[in-house]
C-alpha positions as CSV (number, residue, x, y, z in Angstrom):
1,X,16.5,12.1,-3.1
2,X,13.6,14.8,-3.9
3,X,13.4,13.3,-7.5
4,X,13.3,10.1,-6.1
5,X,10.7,11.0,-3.3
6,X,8.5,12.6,-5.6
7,X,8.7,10.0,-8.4
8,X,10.1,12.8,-11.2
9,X,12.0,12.3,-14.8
10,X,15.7,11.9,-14.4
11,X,15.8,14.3,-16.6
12,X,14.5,17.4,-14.1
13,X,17.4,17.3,-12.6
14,X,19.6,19.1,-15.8
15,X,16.3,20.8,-17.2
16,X,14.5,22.1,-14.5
17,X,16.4,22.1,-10.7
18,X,19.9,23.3,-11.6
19,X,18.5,25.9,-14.0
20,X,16.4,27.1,-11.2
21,X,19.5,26.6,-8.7
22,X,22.1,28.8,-10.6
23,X,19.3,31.6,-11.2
24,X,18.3,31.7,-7.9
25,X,22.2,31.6,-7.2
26,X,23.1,34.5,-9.2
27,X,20.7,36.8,-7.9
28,X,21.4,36.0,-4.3
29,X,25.4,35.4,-4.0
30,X,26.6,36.8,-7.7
31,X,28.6,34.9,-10.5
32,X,31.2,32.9,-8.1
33,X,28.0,31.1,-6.9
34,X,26.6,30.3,-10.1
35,X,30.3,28.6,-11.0
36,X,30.5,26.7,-8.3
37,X,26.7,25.3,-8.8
38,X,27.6,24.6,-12.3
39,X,30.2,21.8,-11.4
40,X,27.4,19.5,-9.7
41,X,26.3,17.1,-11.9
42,X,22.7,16.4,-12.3
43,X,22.1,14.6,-15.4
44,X,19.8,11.9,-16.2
45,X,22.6,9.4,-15.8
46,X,24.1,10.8,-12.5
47,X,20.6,11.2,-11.2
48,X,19.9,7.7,-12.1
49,X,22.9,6.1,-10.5
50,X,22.4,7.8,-7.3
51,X,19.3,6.8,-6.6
52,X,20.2,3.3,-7.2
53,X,23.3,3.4,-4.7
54,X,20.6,5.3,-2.5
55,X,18.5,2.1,-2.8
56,X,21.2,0.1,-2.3
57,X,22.2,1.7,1.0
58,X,18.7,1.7,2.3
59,X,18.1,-2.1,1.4
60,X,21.3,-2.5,3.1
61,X,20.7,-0.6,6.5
62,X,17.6,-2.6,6.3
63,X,19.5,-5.6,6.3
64,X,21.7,-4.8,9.1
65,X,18.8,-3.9,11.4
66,X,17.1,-7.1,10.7
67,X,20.1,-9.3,11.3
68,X,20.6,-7.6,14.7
69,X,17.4,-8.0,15.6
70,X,17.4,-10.3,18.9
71,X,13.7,-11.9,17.5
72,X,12.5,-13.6,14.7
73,X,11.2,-11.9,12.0
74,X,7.9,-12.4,9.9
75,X,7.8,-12.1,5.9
76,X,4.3,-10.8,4.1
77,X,5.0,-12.2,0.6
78,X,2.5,-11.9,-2.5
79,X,3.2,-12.3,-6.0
80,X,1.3,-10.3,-9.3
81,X,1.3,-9.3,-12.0
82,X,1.5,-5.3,-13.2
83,X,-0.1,-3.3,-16.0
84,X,2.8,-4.0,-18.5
85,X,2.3,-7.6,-17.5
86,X,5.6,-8.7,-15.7
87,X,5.3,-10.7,-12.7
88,X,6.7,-9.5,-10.0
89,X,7.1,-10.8,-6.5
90,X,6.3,-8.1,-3.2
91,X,7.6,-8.6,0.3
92,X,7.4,-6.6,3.3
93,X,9.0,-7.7,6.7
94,X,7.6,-7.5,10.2
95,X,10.8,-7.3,12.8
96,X,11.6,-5.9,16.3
97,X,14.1,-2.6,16.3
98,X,15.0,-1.7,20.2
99,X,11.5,-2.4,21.4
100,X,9.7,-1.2,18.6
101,X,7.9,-3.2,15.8
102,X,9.2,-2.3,12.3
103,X,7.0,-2.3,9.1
104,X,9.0,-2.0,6.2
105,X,8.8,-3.1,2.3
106,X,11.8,-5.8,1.6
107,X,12.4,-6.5,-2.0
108,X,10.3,-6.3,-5.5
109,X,11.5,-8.9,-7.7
110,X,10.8,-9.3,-11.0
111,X,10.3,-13.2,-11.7
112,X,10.7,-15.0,-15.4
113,X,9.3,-17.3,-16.9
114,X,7.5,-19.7,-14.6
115,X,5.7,-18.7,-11.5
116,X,5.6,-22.2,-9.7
117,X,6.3,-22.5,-5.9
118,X,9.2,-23.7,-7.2
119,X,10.3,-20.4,-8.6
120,X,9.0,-18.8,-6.1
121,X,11.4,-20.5,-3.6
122,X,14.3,-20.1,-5.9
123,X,14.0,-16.1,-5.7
124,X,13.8,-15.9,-2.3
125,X,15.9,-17.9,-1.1
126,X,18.3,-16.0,-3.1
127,X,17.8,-13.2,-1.6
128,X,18.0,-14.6,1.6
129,X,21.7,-16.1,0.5
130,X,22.5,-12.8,-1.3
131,X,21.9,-11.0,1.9
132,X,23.0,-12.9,4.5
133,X,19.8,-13.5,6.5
134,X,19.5,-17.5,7.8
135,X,16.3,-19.0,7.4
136,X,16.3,-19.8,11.3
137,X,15.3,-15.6,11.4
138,X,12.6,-16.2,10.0
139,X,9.5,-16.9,12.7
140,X,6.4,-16.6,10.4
141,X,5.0,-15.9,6.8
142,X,2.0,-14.8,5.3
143,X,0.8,-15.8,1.5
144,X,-2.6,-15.8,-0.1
145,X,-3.9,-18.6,-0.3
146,X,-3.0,-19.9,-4.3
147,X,-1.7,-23.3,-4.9
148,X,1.9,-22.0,-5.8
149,X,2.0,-20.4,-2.2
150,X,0.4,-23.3,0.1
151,X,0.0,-26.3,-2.1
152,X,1.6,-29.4,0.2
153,X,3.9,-30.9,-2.1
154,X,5.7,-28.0,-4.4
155,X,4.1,-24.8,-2.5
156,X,6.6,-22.5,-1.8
157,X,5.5,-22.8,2.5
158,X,6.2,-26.4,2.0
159,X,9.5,-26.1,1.0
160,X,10.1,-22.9,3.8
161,X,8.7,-25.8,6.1
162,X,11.6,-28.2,5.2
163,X,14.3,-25.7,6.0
164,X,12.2,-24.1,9.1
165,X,9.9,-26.6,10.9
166,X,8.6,-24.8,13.5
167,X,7.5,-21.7,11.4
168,X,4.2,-20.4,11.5
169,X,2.3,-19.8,8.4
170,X,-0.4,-17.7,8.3
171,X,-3.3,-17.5,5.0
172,X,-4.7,-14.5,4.2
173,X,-3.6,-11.3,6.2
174,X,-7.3,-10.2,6.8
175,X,-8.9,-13.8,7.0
176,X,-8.8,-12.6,11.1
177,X,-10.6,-9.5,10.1
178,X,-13.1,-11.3,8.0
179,X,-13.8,-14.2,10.7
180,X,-14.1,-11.3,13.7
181,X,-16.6,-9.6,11.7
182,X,-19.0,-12.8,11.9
183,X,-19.5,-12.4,15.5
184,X,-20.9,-9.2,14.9
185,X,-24.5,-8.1,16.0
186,X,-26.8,-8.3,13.1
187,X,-27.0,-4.5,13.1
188,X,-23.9,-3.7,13.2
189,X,-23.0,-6.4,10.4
190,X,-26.2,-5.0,8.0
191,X,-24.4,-1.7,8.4
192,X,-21.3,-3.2,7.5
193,X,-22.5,-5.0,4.4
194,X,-24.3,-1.9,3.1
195,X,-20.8,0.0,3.5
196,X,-18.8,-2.8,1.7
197,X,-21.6,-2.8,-0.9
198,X,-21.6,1.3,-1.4
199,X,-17.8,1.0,-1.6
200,X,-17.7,-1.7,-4.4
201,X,-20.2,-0.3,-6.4
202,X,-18.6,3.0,-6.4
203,X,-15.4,1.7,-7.2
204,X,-16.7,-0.6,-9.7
205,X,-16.7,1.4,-12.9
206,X,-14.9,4.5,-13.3
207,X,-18.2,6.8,-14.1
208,X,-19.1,5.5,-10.8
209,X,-16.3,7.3,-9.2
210,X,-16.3,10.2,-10.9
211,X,-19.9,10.9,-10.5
212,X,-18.9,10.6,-6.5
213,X,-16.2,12.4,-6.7
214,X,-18.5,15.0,-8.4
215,X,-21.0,14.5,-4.9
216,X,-18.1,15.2,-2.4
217,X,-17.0,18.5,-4.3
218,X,-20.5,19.8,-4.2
219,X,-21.2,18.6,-0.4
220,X,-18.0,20.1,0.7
221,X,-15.1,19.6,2.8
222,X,-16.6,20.8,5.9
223,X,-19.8,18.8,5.7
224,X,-18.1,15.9,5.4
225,X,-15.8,15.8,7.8
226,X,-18.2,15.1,10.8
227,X,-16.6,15.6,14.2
228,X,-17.1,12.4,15.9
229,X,-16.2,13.4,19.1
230,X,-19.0,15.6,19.4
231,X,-21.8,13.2,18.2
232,X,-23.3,12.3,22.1
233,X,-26.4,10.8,21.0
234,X,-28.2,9.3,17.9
235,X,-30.4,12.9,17.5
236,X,-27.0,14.3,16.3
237,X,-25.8,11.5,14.5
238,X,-29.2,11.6,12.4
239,X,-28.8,15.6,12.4
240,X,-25.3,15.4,10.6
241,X,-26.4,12.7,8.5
242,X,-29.0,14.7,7.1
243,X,-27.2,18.1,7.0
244,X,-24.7,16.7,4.1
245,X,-27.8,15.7,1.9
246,X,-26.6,12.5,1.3
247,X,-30.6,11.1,1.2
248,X,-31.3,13.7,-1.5
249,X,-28.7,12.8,-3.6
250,X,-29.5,9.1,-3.5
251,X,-33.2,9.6,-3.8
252,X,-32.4,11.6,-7.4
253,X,-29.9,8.9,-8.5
254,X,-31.0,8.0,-12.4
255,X,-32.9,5.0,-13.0
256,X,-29.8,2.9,-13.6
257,X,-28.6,3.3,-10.2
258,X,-30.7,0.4,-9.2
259,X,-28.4,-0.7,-6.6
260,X,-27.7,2.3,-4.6
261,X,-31.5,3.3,-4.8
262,X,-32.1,0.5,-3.1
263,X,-29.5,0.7,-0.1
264,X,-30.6,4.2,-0.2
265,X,-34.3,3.3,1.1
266,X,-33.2,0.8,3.7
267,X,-30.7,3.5,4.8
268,X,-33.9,6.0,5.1
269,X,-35.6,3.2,7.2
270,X,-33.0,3.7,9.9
271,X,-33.8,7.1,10.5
Protein backbone atom coordinates (compact mmCIF):
# COMPACT_ATOMS: atom_id res chain seq x y z
CA UNK A 1 0.00 0.00 0.00
CA UNK A 2 2.83 2.72 0.75
CA UNK A 3 4.37 1.88 -2.71
CA UNK A 4 1.20 2.12 -4.15
CA UNK A 5 0.23 5.48 -2.28
CA UNK A 6 3.28 7.01 -3.11
CA UNK A 7 3.48 5.96 -6.78
CA UNK A 8 7.19 4.00 -6.28
CA UNK A 9 9.02 1.15 -8.54
CA UNK A 10 7.84 -2.27 -7.77
CA UNK A 11 11.05 -2.92 -7.46
CA UNK A 12 11.68 -0.73 -3.85
CA UNK A 13 10.12 -3.21 -2.30
CA UNK A 14 13.28 -6.02 -2.64
CA UNK A 15 15.90 -3.14 -3.07
CA UNK A 16 15.24 -0.59 -0.79
CA UNK A 17 12.18 -1.42 2.16
CA UNK A 18 13.15 -4.95 3.26
CA UNK A 19 16.85 -4.16 3.16
CA UNK A 20 16.08 -1.30 5.41
CA UNK A 21 13.44 -3.62 7.45
CA UNK A 22 15.90 -6.46 8.36
CA UNK A 23 18.72 -3.81 9.38
CA UNK A 24 16.64 -1.86 11.38
CA UNK A 25 15.47 -5.53 12.57
CA UNK A 26 18.70 -6.73 13.57
CA UNK A 27 19.80 -3.98 15.54
CA UNK A 28 16.65 -3.63 17.49
CA UNK A 29 15.34 -7.48 18.21
CA UNK A 30 18.72 -9.50 17.05
CA UNK A 31 19.06 -12.29 14.26
CA UNK A 32 15.64 -14.27 15.01
CA UNK A 33 13.96 -11.00 13.81
CA UNK A 34 15.87 -10.60 10.84
CA UNK A 35 14.79 -14.46 9.81
CA UNK A 36 11.55 -13.98 10.30
CA UNK A 37 11.51 -10.62 8.11
CA UNK A 38 13.36 -12.45 5.44
CA UNK A 39 10.38 -14.83 4.60
CA UNK A 40 8.05 -11.81 3.45
CA UNK A 41 8.00 -11.53 0.03
CA UNK A 42 8.43 -8.25 -1.57
CA UNK A 43 9.49 -8.57 -5.02
CA UNK A 44 8.45 -6.74 -8.01
CA UNK A 45 6.01 -9.46 -8.85
CA UNK A 46 4.47 -9.92 -5.40
CA UNK A 47 4.39 -6.16 -5.03
CA UNK A 48 2.71 -5.97 -8.32
CA UNK A 49 0.00 -8.52 -7.70
CA UNK A 50 -1.04 -7.06 -4.45
CA UNK A 51 -1.74 -3.99 -5.48
CA UNK A 52 -3.82 -5.15 -8.17
CA UNK A 53 -5.97 -7.52 -5.73
CA UNK A 54 -5.86 -4.15 -3.52
CA UNK A 55 -7.53 -2.41 -6.49
CA UNK A 56 -9.67 -4.99 -6.96
CA UNK A 57 -11.08 -4.95 -3.44
CA UNK A 58 -11.44 -1.19 -3.41
CA UNK A 59 -13.26 -1.11 -6.86
CA UNK A 60 -15.29 -3.75 -5.36
CA UNK A 61 -16.27 -2.16 -1.87
CA UNK A 62 -17.04 0.68 -4.08
CA UNK A 63 -19.44 -1.35 -5.87
CA UNK A 64 -21.15 -2.63 -2.95
CA UNK A 65 -21.70 0.80 -1.48
CA UNK A 66 -23.18 2.08 -4.59
CA UNK A 67 -25.56 -0.80 -5.09
CA UNK A 68 -26.83 -0.21 -1.52
CA UNK A 69 -27.32 3.11 -1.95
CA UNK A 70 -31.22 3.82 -1.42
CA UNK A 71 -30.73 6.88 -4.30
CA UNK A 72 -29.71 7.16 -7.67
CA UNK A 73 -26.45 7.82 -8.51
CA UNK A 74 -24.84 10.44 -11.02
CA UNK A 75 -21.81 9.42 -13.43
CA UNK A 76 -19.06 12.39 -14.46
CA UNK A 77 -17.76 10.67 -17.66
CA UNK A 78 -14.89 12.24 -20.03
CA UNK A 79 -12.87 10.53 -22.50
CA UNK A 80 -8.84 11.64 -23.68
CA UNK A 81 -6.26 10.92 -24.68
CA UNK A 82 -2.63 10.60 -22.56
CA UNK A 83 1.01 11.56 -23.34
CA UNK A 84 1.77 8.00 -24.76
CA UNK A 85 -1.35 8.59 -26.89
CA UNK A 86 -3.89 5.82 -25.72
CA UNK A 87 -7.34 6.85 -25.27
CA UNK A 88 -8.62 6.27 -22.29
CA UNK A 89 -12.06 6.76 -20.85
CA UNK A 90 -12.40 8.55 -16.94
CA UNK A 91 -15.45 8.28 -14.66
CA UNK A 92 -16.09 9.41 -11.27
CA UNK A 93 -19.53 8.73 -9.50
CA UNK A 94 -21.57 11.00 -7.33
CA UNK A 95 -23.79 8.69 -4.77
CA UNK A 96 -25.45 8.94 -1.29
CA UNK A 97 -23.50 6.69 1.62
CA UNK A 98 -25.72 6.99 5.05
CA UNK A 99 -26.54 10.62 4.52
CA UNK A 100 -23.50 11.71 3.16
CA UNK A 101 -22.65 12.56 -0.55
CA UNK A 102 -19.72 10.38 -1.87
CA UNK A 103 -17.12 11.58 -4.54
CA UNK A 104 -15.17 8.90 -5.73
CA UNK A 105 -13.23 8.02 -9.13
CA UNK A 106 -15.03 4.80 -10.82
CA UNK A 107 -13.07 3.20 -13.62
CA UNK A 108 -10.13 4.26 -16.24
CA UNK A 109 -10.60 2.38 -19.23
CA UNK A 110 -8.47 2.14 -21.84
CA UNK A 111 -10.60 2.12 -25.25
CA UNK A 112 -9.32 0.63 -28.84
CA UNK A 113 -9.63 1.42 -31.87
CA UNK A 114 -12.60 3.70 -32.50
CA UNK A 115 -13.77 6.31 -30.13
CA UNK A 116 -17.49 6.70 -31.47
CA UNK A 117 -20.42 6.99 -29.00
CA UNK A 118 -20.88 3.82 -30.02
CA UNK A 119 -17.74 2.59 -28.35
CA UNK A 120 -18.16 4.63 -25.91
CA UNK A 121 -21.51 2.91 -24.86
CA UNK A 122 -20.10 -0.45 -25.45
CA UNK A 123 -17.35 0.08 -22.56
CA UNK A 124 -19.58 1.16 -20.20
CA UNK A 125 -22.20 -0.64 -20.33
CA UNK A 126 -19.82 -3.41 -19.78
CA UNK A 127 -18.86 -2.29 -16.89
CA UNK A 128 -22.10 -1.68 -15.69
CA UNK A 129 -22.92 -5.62 -16.67
CA UNK A 130 -19.54 -6.68 -15.29
CA UNK A 131 -20.41 -5.18 -12.02
CA UNK A 132 -23.72 -5.64 -11.47
CA UNK A 133 -25.09 -2.06 -11.28
CA UNK A 134 -28.70 -1.63 -13.38
CA UNK A 135 -29.01 1.21 -15.47
CA UNK A 136 -32.27 2.23 -13.48
CA UNK A 137 -29.32 3.51 -10.64
CA UNK A 138 -28.30 5.72 -12.65
CA UNK A 139 -30.16 9.39 -12.01
CA UNK A 140 -27.86 11.73 -14.08
CA UNK A 141 -24.67 12.15 -16.25
CA UNK A 142 -22.33 14.67 -17.19
CA UNK A 143 -20.16 14.69 -20.59
CA UNK A 144 -18.47 17.52 -22.45
CA UNK A 145 -20.09 18.62 -24.87
CA UNK A 146 -18.33 16.53 -28.17
CA UNK A 147 -20.47 14.97 -30.79
CA UNK A 148 -19.49 11.36 -29.63
CA UNK A 149 -20.97 12.31 -26.05
CA UNK A 150 -24.36 14.32 -26.98
CA UNK A 151 -24.82 13.93 -30.70
CA UNK A 152 -28.78 12.86 -31.03
CA UNK A 153 -28.57 9.86 -33.12
CA UNK A 154 -25.24 7.72 -32.15
CA UNK A 155 -24.13 9.91 -28.95
CA UNK A 156 -23.45 7.87 -26.28
CA UNK A 157 -26.45 10.06 -23.93
CA UNK A 158 -28.74 9.11 -26.66
CA UNK A 159 -28.28 5.67 -26.34
CA UNK A 160 -28.18 6.00 -22.07
CA UNK A 161 -31.53 7.81 -22.97
CA UNK A 162 -33.08 4.70 -24.57
CA UNK A 163 -32.31 2.38 -21.67
CA UNK A 164 -33.05 5.33 -18.92
CA UNK A 165 -35.69 7.95 -20.07
CA UNK A 166 -36.02 9.94 -17.39
CA UNK A 167 -32.29 10.70 -16.80
CA UNK A 168 -30.94 13.91 -16.58
CA UNK A 169 -28.01 14.92 -18.57
CA UNK A 170 -26.04 17.65 -17.81
CA UNK A 171 -23.15 19.57 -20.46
CA UNK A 172 -20.29 20.79 -19.09
CA UNK A 173 -19.62 20.50 -15.33
CA UNK A 174 -18.73 24.26 -14.92
CA UNK A 175 -21.08 25.66 -17.78
CA UNK A 176 -23.14 26.75 -14.20
CA UNK A 177 -20.10 28.35 -13.03
CA UNK A 178 -19.45 30.11 -16.26
CA UNK A 179 -23.27 31.36 -16.76
CA UNK A 180 -23.26 32.66 -12.75
CA UNK A 181 -20.24 34.55 -13.45
CA UNK A 182 -22.32 36.72 -16.15
CA UNK A 183 -24.43 38.21 -13.58
CA UNK A 184 -21.59 39.56 -12.01
CA UNK A 185 -21.02 43.47 -11.31
CA UNK A 186 -18.74 44.86 -13.89
CA UNK A 187 -16.06 45.27 -11.25
CA UNK A 188 -16.11 42.30 -9.90
CA UNK A 189 -16.21 40.56 -13.47
CA UNK A 190 -12.95 43.03 -14.76
CA UNK A 191 -11.21 41.64 -11.71
CA UNK A 192 -12.10 38.30 -12.68
CA UNK A 193 -11.02 38.47 -16.25
CA UNK A 194 -7.68 40.10 -15.39
CA UNK A 195 -7.24 36.98 -12.90
CA UNK A 196 -8.21 34.34 -15.59
CA UNK A 197 -5.91 36.33 -17.96
CA UNK A 198 -2.73 36.43 -15.38
CA UNK A 199 -3.42 32.69 -14.84
CA UNK A 200 -3.31 31.73 -18.61
CA UNK A 201 -0.51 33.65 -19.49
CA UNK A 202 1.49 32.28 -16.72
CA UNK A 203 0.64 28.92 -17.49
CA UNK A 204 0.98 29.37 -21.06
CA UNK A 205 4.61 28.63 -21.76
CA UNK A 206 6.82 26.94 -19.35
CA UNK A 207 9.47 30.06 -19.00
CA UNK A 208 6.43 31.74 -17.99
CA UNK A 209 6.01 29.53 -14.97
CA UNK A 210 9.29 29.23 -14.01
CA UNK A 211 10.10 32.85 -14.05
CA UNK A 212 6.86 33.03 -11.47
CA UNK A 213 7.85 30.44 -9.59
CA UNK A 214 11.21 32.28 -9.47
CA UNK A 215 8.79 35.66 -8.12
CA UNK A 216 7.07 33.61 -5.32
CA UNK A 217 10.51 32.23 -3.85
CA UNK A 218 11.92 35.71 -3.72
CA UNK A 219 8.51 37.34 -2.24
CA UNK A 220 8.31 34.58 0.33
CA UNK A 221 5.94 32.39 2.01
CA UNK A 222 4.93 34.78 4.57
CA UNK A 223 4.13 37.66 2.29
CA UNK A 224 2.05 35.80 0.36
CA UNK A 225 -0.11 34.20 2.42
CA UNK A 226 -2.23 37.25 3.35
CA UNK A 227 -4.56 36.72 6.31
CA UNK A 228 -7.91 37.48 4.98
CA UNK A 229 -9.62 37.52 8.06
CA UNK A 230 -7.87 40.40 9.17
CA UNK A 231 -8.21 42.63 5.98
CA UNK A 232 -11.30 45.04 7.59
CA UNK A 233 -11.12 47.72 5.02
CA UNK A 234 -9.68 48.52 1.58
CA UNK A 235 -6.57 50.66 3.38
CA UNK A 236 -5.33 47.21 4.35
CA UNK A 237 -6.12 45.38 1.46
CA UNK A 238 -4.09 48.13 -0.66
CA UNK A 239 -1.35 47.93 2.34
CA UNK A 240 -0.80 44.08 1.78
CA UNK A 241 -1.02 44.38 -1.78
CA UNK A 242 1.78 46.61 -1.86
CA UNK A 243 3.95 45.03 0.95
CA UNK A 244 4.60 41.77 -1.39
CA UNK A 245 5.86 44.08 -4.26
CA UNK A 246 3.97 42.62 -6.72
CA UNK A 247 3.65 46.31 -8.74
CA UNK A 248 7.47 46.48 -8.72
CA UNK A 249 7.93 43.29 -10.20
CA UNK A 250 5.42 43.87 -12.96
CA UNK A 251 6.54 47.44 -13.68
CA UNK A 252 10.29 45.75 -14.39
CA UNK A 253 8.86 42.90 -16.45
CA UNK A 254 11.16 42.80 -19.94
CA UNK A 255 9.78 44.31 -22.95
CA UNK A 256 8.25 41.09 -24.17
CA UNK A 257 5.95 40.81 -21.37
CA UNK A 258 3.57 43.01 -23.18
CA UNK A 259 0.59 41.40 -21.75
CA UNK A 260 1.16 41.53 -18.14
CA UNK A 261 2.62 45.10 -18.40
CA UNK A 262 -0.45 46.04 -19.51
CA UNK A 263 -2.78 44.33 -16.76
CA UNK A 264 -0.17 45.59 -14.60
CA UNK A 265 -1.12 49.39 -15.19
CA UNK A 266 -4.80 48.92 -15.05
CA UNK A 267 -4.14 46.96 -11.75
CA UNK A 268 -2.13 50.31 -10.56
CA UNK A 269 -5.22 52.35 -11.53
CA UNK A 270 -7.16 50.56 -8.83
CA UNK A 271 -5.17 51.71 -6.19
Amino acid sequence: MIIAKNKAAHNSGEKLIKPAALEMARILFGPDAVTKLKDIPLSNDSVSRRISELSSDILKQLIERINKSKCRISIQLDESTDISNVCQLVSYVRFVDDENIIDEFLFCLEMDGHTRGEDIFNIFDNFMKTNKIQWDKVGSICTDGAPVMIGHQSGLVTRIKDLVPDIVTRHCALHKYALCSKTMCSSLRETLNTIVKVINYIRSRPLNHRIFQTLCEELGNESLQMELLEIQSDSILKAKYLEVGIPAFFSYLPGKFKTLKSLQQKSLLCL
